[in-house]
matplotlib code that plots the C-alpha trace (Angstrom):
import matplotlib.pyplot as plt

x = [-19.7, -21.0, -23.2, -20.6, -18.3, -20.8, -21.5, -18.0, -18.1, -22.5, -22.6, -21.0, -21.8, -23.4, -19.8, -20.0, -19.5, -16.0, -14.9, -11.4, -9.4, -6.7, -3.5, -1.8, -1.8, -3.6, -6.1, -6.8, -7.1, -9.9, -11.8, -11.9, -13.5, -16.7, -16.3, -16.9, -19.9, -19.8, -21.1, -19.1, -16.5, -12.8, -10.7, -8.6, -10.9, -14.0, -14.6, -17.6, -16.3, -18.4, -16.3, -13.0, -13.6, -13.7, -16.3, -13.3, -15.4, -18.6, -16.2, -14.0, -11.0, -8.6, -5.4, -1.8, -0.4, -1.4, -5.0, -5.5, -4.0, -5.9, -9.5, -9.0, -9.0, -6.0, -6.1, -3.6, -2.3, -2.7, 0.5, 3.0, 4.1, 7.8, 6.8, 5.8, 8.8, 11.8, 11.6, 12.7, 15.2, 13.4, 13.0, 16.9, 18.3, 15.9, 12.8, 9.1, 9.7, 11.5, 9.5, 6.4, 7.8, 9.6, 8.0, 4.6, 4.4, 4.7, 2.6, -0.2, 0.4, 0.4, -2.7, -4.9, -7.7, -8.1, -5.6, -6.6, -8.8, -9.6, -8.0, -7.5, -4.5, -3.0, -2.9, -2.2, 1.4, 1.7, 1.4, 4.3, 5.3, 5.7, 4.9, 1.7, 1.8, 0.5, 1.1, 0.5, -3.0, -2.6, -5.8, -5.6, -3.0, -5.8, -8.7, -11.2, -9.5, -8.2, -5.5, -1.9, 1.5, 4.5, 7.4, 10.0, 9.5, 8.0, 5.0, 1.1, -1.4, -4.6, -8.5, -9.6, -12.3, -10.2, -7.4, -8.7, -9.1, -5.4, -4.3, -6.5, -5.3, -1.3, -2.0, -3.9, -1.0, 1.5, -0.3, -1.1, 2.6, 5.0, 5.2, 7.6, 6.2, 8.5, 7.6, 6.6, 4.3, 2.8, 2.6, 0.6, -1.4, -2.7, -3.5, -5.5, -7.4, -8.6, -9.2, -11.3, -13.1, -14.6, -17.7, -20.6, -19.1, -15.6, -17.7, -19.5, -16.3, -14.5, -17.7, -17.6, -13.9, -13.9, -16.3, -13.3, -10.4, -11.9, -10.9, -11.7, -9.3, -9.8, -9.0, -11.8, -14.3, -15.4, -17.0, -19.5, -18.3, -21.1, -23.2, -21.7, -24.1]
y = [10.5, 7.2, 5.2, 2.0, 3.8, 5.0, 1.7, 0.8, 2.5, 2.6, -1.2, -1.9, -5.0, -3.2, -2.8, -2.9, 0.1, 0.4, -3.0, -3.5, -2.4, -4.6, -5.0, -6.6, -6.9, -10.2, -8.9, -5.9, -8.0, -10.0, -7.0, -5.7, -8.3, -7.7, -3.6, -4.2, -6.1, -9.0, -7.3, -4.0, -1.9, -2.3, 1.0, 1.9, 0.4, 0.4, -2.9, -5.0, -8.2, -10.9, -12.6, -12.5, -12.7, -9.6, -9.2, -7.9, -8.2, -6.1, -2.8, -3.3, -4.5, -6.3, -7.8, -6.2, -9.4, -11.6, -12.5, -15.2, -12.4, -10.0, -11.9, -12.0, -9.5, -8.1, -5.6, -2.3, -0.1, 3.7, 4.2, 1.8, -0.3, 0.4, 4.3, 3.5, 1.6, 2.7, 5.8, 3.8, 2.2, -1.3, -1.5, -0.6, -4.0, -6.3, -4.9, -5.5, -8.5, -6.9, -3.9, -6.2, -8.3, -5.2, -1.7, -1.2, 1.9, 0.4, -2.5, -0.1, 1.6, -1.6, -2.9, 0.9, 0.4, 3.8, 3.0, -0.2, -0.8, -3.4, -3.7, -5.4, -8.3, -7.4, -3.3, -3.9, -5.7, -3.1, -0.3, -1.9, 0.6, 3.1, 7.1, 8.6, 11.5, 12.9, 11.0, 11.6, 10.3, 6.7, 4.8, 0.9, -0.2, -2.4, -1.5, 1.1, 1.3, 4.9, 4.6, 3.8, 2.9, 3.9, 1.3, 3.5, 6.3, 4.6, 6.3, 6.0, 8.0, 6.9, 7.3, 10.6, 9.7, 8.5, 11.2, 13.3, 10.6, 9.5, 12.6, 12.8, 9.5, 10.1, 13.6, 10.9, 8.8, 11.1, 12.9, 9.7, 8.1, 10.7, 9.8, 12.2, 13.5, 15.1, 18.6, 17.3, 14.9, 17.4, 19.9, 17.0, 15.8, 19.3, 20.0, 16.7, 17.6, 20.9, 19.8, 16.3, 17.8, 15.2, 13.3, 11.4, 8.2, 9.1, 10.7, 7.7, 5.4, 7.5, 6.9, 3.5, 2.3, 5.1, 2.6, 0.0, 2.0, 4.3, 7.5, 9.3, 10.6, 14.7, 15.4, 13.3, 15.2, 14.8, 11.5, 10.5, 7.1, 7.8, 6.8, 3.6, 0.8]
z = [-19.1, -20.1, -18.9, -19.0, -17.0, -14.5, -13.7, -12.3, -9.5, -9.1, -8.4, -4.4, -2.3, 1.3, 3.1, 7.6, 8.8, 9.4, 8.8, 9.3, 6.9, 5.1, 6.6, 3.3, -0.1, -0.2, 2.1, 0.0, -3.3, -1.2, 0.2, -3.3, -5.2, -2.4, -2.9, -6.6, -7.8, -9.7, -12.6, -13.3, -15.5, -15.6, -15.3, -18.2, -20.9, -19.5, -20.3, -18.3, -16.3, -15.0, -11.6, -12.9, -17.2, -19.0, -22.1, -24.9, -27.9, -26.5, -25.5, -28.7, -26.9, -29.2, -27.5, -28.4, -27.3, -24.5, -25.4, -22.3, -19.6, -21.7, -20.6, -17.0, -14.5, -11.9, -9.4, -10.6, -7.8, -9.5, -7.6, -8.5, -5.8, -7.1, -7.2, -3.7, -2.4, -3.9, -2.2, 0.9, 2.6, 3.0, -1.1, -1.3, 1.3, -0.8, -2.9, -2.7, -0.8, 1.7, 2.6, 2.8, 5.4, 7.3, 6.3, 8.4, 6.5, 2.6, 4.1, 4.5, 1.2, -0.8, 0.9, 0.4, -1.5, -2.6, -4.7, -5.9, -8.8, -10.9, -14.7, -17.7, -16.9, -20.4, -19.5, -16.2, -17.5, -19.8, -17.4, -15.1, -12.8, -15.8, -15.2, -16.6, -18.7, -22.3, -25.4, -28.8, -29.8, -31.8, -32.1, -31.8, -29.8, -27.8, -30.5, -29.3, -25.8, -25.4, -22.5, -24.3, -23.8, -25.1, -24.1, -25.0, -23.1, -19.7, -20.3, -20.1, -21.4, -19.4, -21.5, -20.2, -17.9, -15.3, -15.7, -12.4, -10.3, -10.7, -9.9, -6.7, -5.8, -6.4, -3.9, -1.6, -1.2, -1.2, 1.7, 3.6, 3.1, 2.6, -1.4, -3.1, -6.2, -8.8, -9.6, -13.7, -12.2, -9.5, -12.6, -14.6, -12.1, -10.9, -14.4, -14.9, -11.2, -12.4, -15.9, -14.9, -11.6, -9.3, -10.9, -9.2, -9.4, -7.9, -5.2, -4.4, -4.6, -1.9, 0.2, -0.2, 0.4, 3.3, 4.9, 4.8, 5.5, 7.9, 5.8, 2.9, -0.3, 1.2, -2.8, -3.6, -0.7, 2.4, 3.6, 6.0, 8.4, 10.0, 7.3, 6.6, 6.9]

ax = plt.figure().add_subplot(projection="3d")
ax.plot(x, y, z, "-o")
ax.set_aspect("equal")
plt.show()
């Protein structure tokens, strides 16, 4: 793995030990910018940011479209928040909006920083609340980044460093909130788990938002509270 991609999950701000984890989305999007440091690696690109402006030209980056949403960072939920909500009956009397205000159980989804992580603006819009799942291989669609999207299939091939840890985090969530999985998606994302086994970093990240949250991803490894300091 390289050492640019190392360094997004190497460099934390010291966390309290169990400090209270967020109750919403906003809350989350706060706790996050102190989890990650100032200096650090976006995750489908690996591209460094400084604050909240992403350095395109030193990972290769080259916008498909939106070059100003492109240079900013946003914070992605691995798990859609649509994948999240439609599932229940809140999202079905009045959407996002809706099971925010009235779902203690999507409130909680929406605001878990294990499945949080900070992105490119312009991939991030791309993504949308598409599916993830193999693509054929096309170079260039946002220069030397290797995740891609295909519009007309709904579908998002991420670069393969990150691959296991999306599976682990959709098992996380379905565990934690009852998330149903399809059985293609299961099928991929078991695949992707045993293929892209747990690294150092992923390690190291559990650890760290477990601090916050107050629990661990169990498909990620056990964590120590204890240790949180």
């Amino acid at each position: 793995m390289s050492a640019r991609f190392t360094a997004f999950f190497c460099l934390f701000f010291t966390i309290t030990a169990h400090a209270q984890a967020p109750r919403t989305f906003s809350e989350a999007k706060k706790i996050a910018w102190t989890l990650y440091a100032p200096q650090s690696t976006e995750f489908y690109c690996g591209c460094k940011y400084t604050g909240n402006r992403v350095n395109l030209k030193a990972c290769g980056y080259i916008p498909r479209k939106n070059a100003n949403r492109a240079a900013r960072i946003e914070w992605e939920h691995i798990v859609p928040a649509w994948q999240i909500g439609h599932q229940r009956q809140c999202w079905q009397t009045g959407g996002r909006k809706n099971c925010t205000r009235h779902d203690e159980v999507f409130k909680r989804a929406e605001a878990d920083l294990h499945n949080l992580v900070p992105s490119i603006g312009e991939v991030n819009g791309d993504r949308n609340n598409f599916s993830f799942g193999w693509l054929p291989v096309q170079r260039g669609q946002y220069g030397s980044c290797l995740t891609q999207v295909d519009f007309k299939a709904k579908k998002v091939m991420p670069r393969p460093s990150i691959r296991g840890m999306i599976a682990r985090t959709y098992f996380y969530m379905s565990k934690q909130y009852g998330l149903r999985l399809s059985k293609q998606d299961r099928q991929l994302y078991e695949a992707w788990n045993k293929t892209y086994p747990v690294q150092a970093w992923e390690r190291q990240r559990n650890q760290t938002v477990a601090c916050v949250m107050g629990r661990g991803n169990e498909f990620v490894g056990p964590v120590n509270l204890k240790a949180c300091g």
